[in-house]
N, C-alpha and C positions, 0 to 999 in steps of 0.2 A: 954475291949471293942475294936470293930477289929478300924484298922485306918478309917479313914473317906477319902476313897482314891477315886478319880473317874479317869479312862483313857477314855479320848474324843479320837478315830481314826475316822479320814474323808478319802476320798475317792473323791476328787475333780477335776472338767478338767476343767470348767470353772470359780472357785473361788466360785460358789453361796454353793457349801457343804462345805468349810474353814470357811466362814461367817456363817454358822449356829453353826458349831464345836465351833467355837468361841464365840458363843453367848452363847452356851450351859455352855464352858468356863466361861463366866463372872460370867452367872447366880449361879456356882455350887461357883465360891468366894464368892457371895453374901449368900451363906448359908453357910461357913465357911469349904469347901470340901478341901482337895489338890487336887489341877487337871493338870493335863497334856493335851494337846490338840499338836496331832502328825498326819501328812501325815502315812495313813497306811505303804507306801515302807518304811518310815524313821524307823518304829519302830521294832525294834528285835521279829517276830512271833513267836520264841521259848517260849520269857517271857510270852505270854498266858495264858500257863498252871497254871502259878500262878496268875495269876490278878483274883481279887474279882467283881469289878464293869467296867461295859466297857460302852460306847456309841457308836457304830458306825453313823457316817454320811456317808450316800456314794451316789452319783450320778450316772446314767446311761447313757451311751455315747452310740451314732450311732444306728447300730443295735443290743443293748442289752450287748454292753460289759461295760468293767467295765473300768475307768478311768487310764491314765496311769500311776499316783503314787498309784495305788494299787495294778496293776498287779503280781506283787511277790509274794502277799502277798493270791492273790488269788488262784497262782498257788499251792501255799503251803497249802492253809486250803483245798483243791479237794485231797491233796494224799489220796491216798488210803490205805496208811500204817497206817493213824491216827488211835489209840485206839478209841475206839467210847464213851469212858468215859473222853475221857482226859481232857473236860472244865466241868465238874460236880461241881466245886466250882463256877463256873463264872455266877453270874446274869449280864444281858447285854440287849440292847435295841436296836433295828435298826431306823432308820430314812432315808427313800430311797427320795431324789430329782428326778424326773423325768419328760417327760411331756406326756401328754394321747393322741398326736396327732401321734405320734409314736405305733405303732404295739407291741414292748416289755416295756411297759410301765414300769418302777420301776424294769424290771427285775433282775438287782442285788441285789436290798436292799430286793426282796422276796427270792433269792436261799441263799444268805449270812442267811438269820434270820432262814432258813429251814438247812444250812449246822450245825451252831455253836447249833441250836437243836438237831441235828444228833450227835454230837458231846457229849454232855451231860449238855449243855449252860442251862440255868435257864430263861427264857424271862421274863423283868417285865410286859411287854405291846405288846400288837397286834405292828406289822412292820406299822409304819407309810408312808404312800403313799403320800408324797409333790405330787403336781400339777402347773406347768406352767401353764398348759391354763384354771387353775380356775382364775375367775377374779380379786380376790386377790394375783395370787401370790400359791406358795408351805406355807406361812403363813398361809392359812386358815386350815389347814391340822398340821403347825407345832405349832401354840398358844395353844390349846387344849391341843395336843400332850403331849407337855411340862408341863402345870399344873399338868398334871395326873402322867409324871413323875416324879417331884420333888416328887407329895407326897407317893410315893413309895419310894423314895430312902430316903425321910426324916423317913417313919417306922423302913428302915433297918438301917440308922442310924442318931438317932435326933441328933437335936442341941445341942449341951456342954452348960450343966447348965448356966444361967447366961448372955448367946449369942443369940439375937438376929437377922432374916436374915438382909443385910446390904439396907438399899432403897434403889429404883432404881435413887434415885435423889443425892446419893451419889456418886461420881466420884472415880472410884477405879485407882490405879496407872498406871501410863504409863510401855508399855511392855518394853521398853528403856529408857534410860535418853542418854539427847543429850548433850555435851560438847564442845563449839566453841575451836578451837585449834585456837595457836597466827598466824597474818598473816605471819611472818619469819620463821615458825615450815617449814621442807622441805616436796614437794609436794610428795604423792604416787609414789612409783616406778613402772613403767612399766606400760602398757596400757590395758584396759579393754581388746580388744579386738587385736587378736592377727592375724595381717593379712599373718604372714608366717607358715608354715606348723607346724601346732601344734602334739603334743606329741601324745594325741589319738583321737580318732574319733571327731569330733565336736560334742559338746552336747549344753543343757540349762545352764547348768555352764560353759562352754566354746566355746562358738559359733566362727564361722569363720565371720572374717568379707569381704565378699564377694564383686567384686566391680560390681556394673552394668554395663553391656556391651550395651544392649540397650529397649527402653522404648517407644513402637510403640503401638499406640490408633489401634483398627482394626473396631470399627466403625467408619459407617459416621459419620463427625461431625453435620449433621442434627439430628442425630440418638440422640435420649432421655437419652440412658444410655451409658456409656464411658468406654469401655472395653477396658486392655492392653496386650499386650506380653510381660513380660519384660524378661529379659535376665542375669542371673549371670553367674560368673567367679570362677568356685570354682578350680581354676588348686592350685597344693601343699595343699589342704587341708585334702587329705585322705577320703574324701567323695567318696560311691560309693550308686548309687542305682538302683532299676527296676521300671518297669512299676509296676505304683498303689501306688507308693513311697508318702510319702508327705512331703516337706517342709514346717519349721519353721523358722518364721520371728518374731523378735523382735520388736515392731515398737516403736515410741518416739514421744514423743507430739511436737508441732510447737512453734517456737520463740516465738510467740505472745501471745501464751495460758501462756507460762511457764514467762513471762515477767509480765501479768496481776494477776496471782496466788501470784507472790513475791509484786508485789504492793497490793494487796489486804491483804496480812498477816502481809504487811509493815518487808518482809524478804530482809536482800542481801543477791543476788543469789553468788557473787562470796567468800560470805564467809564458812570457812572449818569447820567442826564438825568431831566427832568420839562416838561411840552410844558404851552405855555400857548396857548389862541386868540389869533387875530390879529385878529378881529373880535369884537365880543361877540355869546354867542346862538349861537358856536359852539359843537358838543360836540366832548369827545375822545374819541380811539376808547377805544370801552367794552372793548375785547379787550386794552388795555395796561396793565399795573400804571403806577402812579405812587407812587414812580421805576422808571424802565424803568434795563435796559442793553443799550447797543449789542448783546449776542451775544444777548437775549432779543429785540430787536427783529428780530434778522436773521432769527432760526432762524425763527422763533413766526408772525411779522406779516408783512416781506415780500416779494412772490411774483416772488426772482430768476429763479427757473426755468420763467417765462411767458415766451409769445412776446409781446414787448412793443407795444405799439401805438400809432399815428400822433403822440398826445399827450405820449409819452418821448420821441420824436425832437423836437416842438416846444419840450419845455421844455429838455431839454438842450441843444436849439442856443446859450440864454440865458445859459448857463455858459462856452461853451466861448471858452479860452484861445487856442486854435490857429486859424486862420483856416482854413485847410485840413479841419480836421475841421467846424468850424463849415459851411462851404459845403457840404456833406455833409450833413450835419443837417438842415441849413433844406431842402437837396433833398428831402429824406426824408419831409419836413413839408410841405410844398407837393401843392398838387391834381396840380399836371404832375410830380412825380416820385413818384406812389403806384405807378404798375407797378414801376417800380425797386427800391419799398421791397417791393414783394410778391415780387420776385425773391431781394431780400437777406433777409429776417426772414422772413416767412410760408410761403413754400414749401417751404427746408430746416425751419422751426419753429426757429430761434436763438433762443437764449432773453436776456433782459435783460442775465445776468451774461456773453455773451460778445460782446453788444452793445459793455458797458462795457470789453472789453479790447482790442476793436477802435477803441475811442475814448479812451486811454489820460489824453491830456490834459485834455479836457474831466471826465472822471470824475471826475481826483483834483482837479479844478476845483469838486467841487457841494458846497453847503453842506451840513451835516446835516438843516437844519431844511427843508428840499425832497426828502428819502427818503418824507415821507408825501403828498406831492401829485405825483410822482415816478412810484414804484409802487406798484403797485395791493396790497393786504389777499390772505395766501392763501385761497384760497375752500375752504370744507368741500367734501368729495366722497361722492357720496351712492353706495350698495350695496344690491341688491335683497335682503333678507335670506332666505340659503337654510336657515333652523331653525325646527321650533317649539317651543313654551316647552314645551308637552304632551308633547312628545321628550326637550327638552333644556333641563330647568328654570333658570333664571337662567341661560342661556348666549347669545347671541347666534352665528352662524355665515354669511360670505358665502365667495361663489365668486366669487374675482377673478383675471383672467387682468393679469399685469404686462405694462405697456405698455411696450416696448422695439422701435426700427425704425430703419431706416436713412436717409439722406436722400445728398444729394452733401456733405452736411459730416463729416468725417472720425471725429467722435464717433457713436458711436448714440445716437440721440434715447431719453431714460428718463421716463415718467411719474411725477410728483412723487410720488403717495399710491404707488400697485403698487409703484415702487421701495423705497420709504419702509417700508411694512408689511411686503414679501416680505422686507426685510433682518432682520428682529425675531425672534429668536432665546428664545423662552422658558427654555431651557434656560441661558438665559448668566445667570439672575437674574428680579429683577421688573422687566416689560417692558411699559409701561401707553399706554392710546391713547385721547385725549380723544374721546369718541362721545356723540352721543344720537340718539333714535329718533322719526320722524315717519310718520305716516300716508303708504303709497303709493296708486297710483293705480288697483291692481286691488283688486275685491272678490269675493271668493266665496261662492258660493250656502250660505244657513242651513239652508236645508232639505234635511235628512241626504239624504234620495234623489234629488236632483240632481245627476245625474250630471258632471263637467265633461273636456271636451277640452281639452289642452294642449299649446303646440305652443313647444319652448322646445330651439330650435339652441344648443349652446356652453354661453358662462355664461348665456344665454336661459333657462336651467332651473331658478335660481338659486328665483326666487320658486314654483316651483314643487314645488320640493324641499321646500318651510315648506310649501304645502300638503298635500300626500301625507302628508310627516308628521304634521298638524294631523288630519287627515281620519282616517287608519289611528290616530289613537290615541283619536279617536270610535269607530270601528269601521265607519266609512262606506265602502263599494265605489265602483263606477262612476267610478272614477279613470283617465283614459282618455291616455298623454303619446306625443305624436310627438318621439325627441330625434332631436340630427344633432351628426353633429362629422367629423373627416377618416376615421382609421382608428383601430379597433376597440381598439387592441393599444396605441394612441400616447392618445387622450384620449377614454375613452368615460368621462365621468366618473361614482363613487359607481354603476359599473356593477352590483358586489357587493350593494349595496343595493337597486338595483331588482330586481337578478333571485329575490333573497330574495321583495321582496313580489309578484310578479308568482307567485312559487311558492304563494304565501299567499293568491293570487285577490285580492288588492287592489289591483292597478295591472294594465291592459292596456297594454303596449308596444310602440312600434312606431318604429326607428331606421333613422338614416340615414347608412350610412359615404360619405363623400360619395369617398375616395381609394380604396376597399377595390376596387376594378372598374376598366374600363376607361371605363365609363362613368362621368362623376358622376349621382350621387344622392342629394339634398336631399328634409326635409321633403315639401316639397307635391311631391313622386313619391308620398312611402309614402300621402298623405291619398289622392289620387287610388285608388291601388291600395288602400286600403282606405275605397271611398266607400260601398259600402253600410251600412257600421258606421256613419260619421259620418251619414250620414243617416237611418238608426232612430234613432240617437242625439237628432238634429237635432228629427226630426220626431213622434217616439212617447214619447219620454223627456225631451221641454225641458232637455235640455244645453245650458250655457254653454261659450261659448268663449273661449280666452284663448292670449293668441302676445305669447312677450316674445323680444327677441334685437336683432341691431343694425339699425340704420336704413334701409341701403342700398338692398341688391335685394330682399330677402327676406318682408318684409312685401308688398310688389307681389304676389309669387310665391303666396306664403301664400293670401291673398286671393283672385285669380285662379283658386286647386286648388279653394276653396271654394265658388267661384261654379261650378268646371264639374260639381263633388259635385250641386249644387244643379238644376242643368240635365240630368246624368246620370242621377238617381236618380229627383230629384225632377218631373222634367219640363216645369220651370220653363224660361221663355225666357231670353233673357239679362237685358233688362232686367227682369225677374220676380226673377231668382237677384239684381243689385245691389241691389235694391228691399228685396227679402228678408233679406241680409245690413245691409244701412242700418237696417231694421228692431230686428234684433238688438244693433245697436250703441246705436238710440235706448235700448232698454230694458238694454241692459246688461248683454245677452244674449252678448255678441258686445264683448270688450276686451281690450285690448291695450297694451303698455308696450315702446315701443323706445328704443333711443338711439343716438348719432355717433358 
């Protein structure tokens, strides 16, 4: 009989496909499988050829790409040298996260289930399409899912005589076991974070730790929302980047959160542990010194201040003491009480730590060595970098507006990193923020006389502010930027700056007070009312176009102004002007960077 082997690869950027991977994980101990559950980049793509059963998880990022611990992995199943039989042994199943407010909706987890068929892949099941903006959740799309698989995968290989699958109400082992070391054992050697010029590039396993130079609000402060410039110092760390670059910032929970966490699990923070696997073949997380301590663990590693997900409430029901909260739990966790859980956690956004104060018994019920299968790793958060190095030599610079808003829960909802960084006070000392720098998604034209249009609402500007700068200390014109924000007076940001080089003929400007009238007026008004410009532009001078800013309405908008430029000016039909614009995007003429 073949082994009973499954391989789980995910494909995650924001943690939500590791969390299914994992689930998937559990479920397939709970039928007696060996399973492995791997970051696609982690695992050797050669071994393919031989794998019997696979699962991919995989998410879709931005505009239709694929996450960045997958990348490799993607570059490698697209060659074109693959024998087109070479997975003919491999039954395998896709399961795509995505969300359908987005234009490429699930687009990786459909060309991944189309390539590994190309390939000579076996599918058990049609590619599963999760859904963000179904009102459950990618859940309603992934419970089903999941039933239908198991009982495929149970045909192809049942259970061993005699074995039974294991209940859900049975607590399977922890991924680690934790072991307090003596307070005399000596401390870790050397420091997480290495603030002299490290060995190679800075990355996520080794971040520079930068110090901030400065930390200036650029709204009024009448103004609603509280947008910063901050400022790093990356001089000796080997960092270099361009225009469209984006920085990664690490961020850590606050005193207070990570103070009430320890009293609530009745932990000391200042005592030391060292985590061993519980399987062999496991790794430990590479982001923990060994020995750790509980207040390193809390701040640094995990992410109380997420909205916790369907798999906190399963495993905690496993704990709980109290029967009452217990029956609560297991509701929570259940298919027929996920509106309920969407009412309680997801809609206000309650985050983990006020989860656990609502659920007081069961909390100071969890073991330590279940904090790492528990909750989830805080995740880096990525900033369109608004500097160039040609400006602003060894400095880095984003434009980040602090996320802070209200819900029916009596706190105001605070974003972990904008809270975390707008509190950084340079002037109180040296004040350092683990970062490194990745390749973003826009790129701009080499060629000095190509002119580019920019269309960047808010922080939308961010990455375009690194261009202009980058551009004007070439000495290149034909800088062409549509901003927009409320009013004039309250957040027209780094206004002084444009209007200097707009005096200096290096930027054409054209804004949008969207509050300043009776009327609003966005962006795609001004392109409109300045469509003869964009279309010489367009069609005399091969300008690129570029629109960064948030996901919602606006990109539609955007789009829409440039299709009727296209049809106004140009005389194009309508399907001519979409045709036209598709064209532009094939070639790269025509890009763009939104987000949620």
């Amino acid at each position: 009989m073949a082994a009973r082997r499954l391989l789980v690869l995910f494909g995650s950027q924001t943690g939500t496909a590791q969390d299914t991977a994992e689930r998937i994980g559990r479920e397939a101990k709970r039928r007696h499988l060996q399973c492995t559950v791997e970051a696609l980049d982690s695992y050797d793509v050669a071994n393919l050829i031989s794998e019997l059963l696979v699962v991919f998880v995989c998410a879709t990022t931005g505009q239709g790409d694929p996450p960045d611990n997958m990348k490799l992995f993607w570059r490698f199943l697209f060659r074109k040298n693959l024998p087109s039989r070479a997975l003919c042994r491999l039954d395998y199943a896709v399961l795509g996260l995505g969300d359908s407010s987005y234009p490429k909706f699930n687009f990786i987890a459909k060309k991944l289930h189309k390539r590994v068929l190309q390939l000579g892949g076996n599918p058990l099941l049609p590619v599963a399409l999760g859904d963000d903006q179904h009102d459950l959740g990618p859940d309603a799309v992934i419970d089903p899912w999941l039933v239908a698989l198991w009982d495929k995968i149970l045909m192809l290989y049942p259970l061993p005589p005699g074995l039974e699958i294991i209940s859900p109400d049975v607590r399977l082992p922890a991924k680690y076991t934790l072991h307090y070391v003596a307070e005399d054992s000596p401390q870790p050697s050397g420091v997480l974070l290495q603030p002299t010029a490290p060995i190679a590039a800075p990355s996520e396993l080794c971040p520079f730790a930068a110090p901030v130079v400065s930390n200036q609000r650029l709204t009024a402060q009448s103004h609603f929302q509280d947008v910063r410039l901050i400022e790093f110092d990356v001089t000796g760390s080997g960092i270099t980047y361009s225009a469209g670059d984006v920085v990664m910032v690490q961020p850590q929970n606050c005193p207070e959160d990570v103070q009430q966490f320890c009293q609530l699990l009745r932990l000391d923070p200042d005592r030391r542990f060292v985590l061993k696997p519980t399987e062999p073949g496991t790794a430990l997380p590479v982001l923990l010194p060994q020995p750790c301590s509980i207040r390193h663990l809390v701040t640094h590693y995990l992410d109380i201040s997420c909205v916790p997900r369907r798999s906190f409430f399963q495993l905690l029901s496993c704990f709980s003491t109290s029967e009452l909260e217990r029956e609560k739990l297991q509701e929570f966790s259940s298919a027929q009480g996920q509106e309920e859980l969407y009412s309680y956690c997801n809609r206000p956004r309650r985050t983990t730590l006020e989860v656990m104060w609502d659920f007081p018994h069961t909390t100071s019920a969890i073991p330590p060595e279940y904090l790492l299968d528990l909750i989830p790793r805080i995740r880096p958060r990525a900033f369109s970098i608004a500097s160039s190095m040609l400006a602003h030599p060894d400095r880095i610079q984003i434009l980040m507006a602090v996320v802070q808003y209200k819900t029916w829960l009596s706190k105001p909802r605070r974003g972990l990193c904008s809270t975390w960084l707008a509190s950084l006070n340079p002037e109180q000392g040296d004040v350092r923020v683990p970062l490194w720098v990745k390749k973003g998604g826009l790129k701009f034209p080499s060629d000095p006389d190509t002119p580019i249009i920019m269309i960047g609402p808010g922080t939308g500007v961010a990455p375009f502010r690194a261009a202009i700068q980058e551009r004007v200390a070439q000495g290149r014109r034909g800088n062409c930027l549509f901003f927009g924000c409320r009013q004039e007076s309250k957040d027209f940001y780094c206004q002084a700056e444009w209007e200097e080089l707009v005096a200096k003929g290096f930027l054409t400007l054209f804004t949008a007070f969207s509050r300043d009238q009776e009327e609003k007026v966005y962006v795609q008004h001004r392109i409109l009312e300045n469509r003869r410009l964009v279309w010489e532009l367009l069609s005399s001078r091969n300008a690129h176009v570029y629109l960064a800013g948030n996901a919602k309405q606006m990109p539609v908008a955007v789009t829409e102004a440039l299709q009727s430029v296209l049809q106004l000016e140009g005389g194009l039909s309508p399907s001519e002007a979409e045709e036209y614009l598709a064209a532009l995007e094939r070639s790269r003429r025509f890009q763009s960077e939104t987000w949620s």
